[in-house]
Phi, psi and omega in degrees: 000313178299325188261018121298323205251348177289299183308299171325304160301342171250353147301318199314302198284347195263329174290317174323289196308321198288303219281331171278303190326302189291359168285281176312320203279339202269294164224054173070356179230145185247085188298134179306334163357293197274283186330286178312314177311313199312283217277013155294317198304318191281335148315295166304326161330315215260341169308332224247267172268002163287138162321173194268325191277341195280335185300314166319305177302310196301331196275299204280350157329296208290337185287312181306302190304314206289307173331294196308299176278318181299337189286321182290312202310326161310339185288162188271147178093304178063088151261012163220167200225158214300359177270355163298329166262002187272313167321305175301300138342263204300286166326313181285325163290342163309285214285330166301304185315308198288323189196123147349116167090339227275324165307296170287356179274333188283339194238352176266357174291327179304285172317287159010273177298327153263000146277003191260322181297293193323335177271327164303281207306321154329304171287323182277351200044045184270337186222161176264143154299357157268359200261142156273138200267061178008113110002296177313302212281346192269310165280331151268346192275338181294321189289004181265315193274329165326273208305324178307266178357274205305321176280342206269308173277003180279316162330280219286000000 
């Protein structure tokens, strides 16, 4: 049952995730709509099968990352924006839940891929330096290469 309910969670966040993405890439927003389901969903999971200590970690990860992100969202300039820290919820308690640390790999994987766009797109001239770069499409595919990762040692 738990490895049902694992798999499920993880179509769940990768149908969400795919879906926020193509959002955010389209039009800058990452809707409460979406956002909220995601991290109920990945929360009651883990109320469900995670151990009681792990749930501790997971929150507080998921607290540090979410913190982390309300602070840029505060910076002048705003370079991310609060749907982006609503995102981080749901993602950041996936990926902790899935691997120790699974958070913070997650948001320094985030930034990564997105300086990796940004720099693509700067150079190709798809975007101005002035133009602001959707975010979303970043964080997840980092909560992707995470749950890859995580699932890769389970393998092995």
């Amino acid at each position: 049952m738990e490895s049902l309910a694992s798999a499920l969670l993880h179509v769940g966040v990768a149908g969400f995730g795919l879906r926020l993405a193509v959002i955010d890439r389209e039009f800058h927003r990452l809707p409460d709509r979406l956002t909220a389901p995601l991290a109920a969903m990945v929360l009651s999971w883990g109320a469900v099968f995670l151990p009681t200590a792990r749930i501790s970690e997971a929150l507080g990860e998921t607290a540090l990352t979410v913190a982390f992100f309300a602070l840029c969202a505060l910076m002048p300039g705003r370079p991310l924006g609060w749907g982006d820290v609503k995102l981080q919820v749901g993602l950041g308690f996936y990926t902790a839940a899935l691997v120790p640390g699974g958070a913070l790999v997650q948001v320094v994987v985030s930034f990564i891929l997105g300086g990796i766009t940004a720099g693509v797109l700067l150079m190709a001239r798809a975007v101005t330096p002035r133009e602001g770069i959707p975010f979303g499409p970043s964080m997840v595919a980092a909560a992707f290469v995470v749950a890859g990762v995580a699932g890769s040692q389970k393998i092995i």
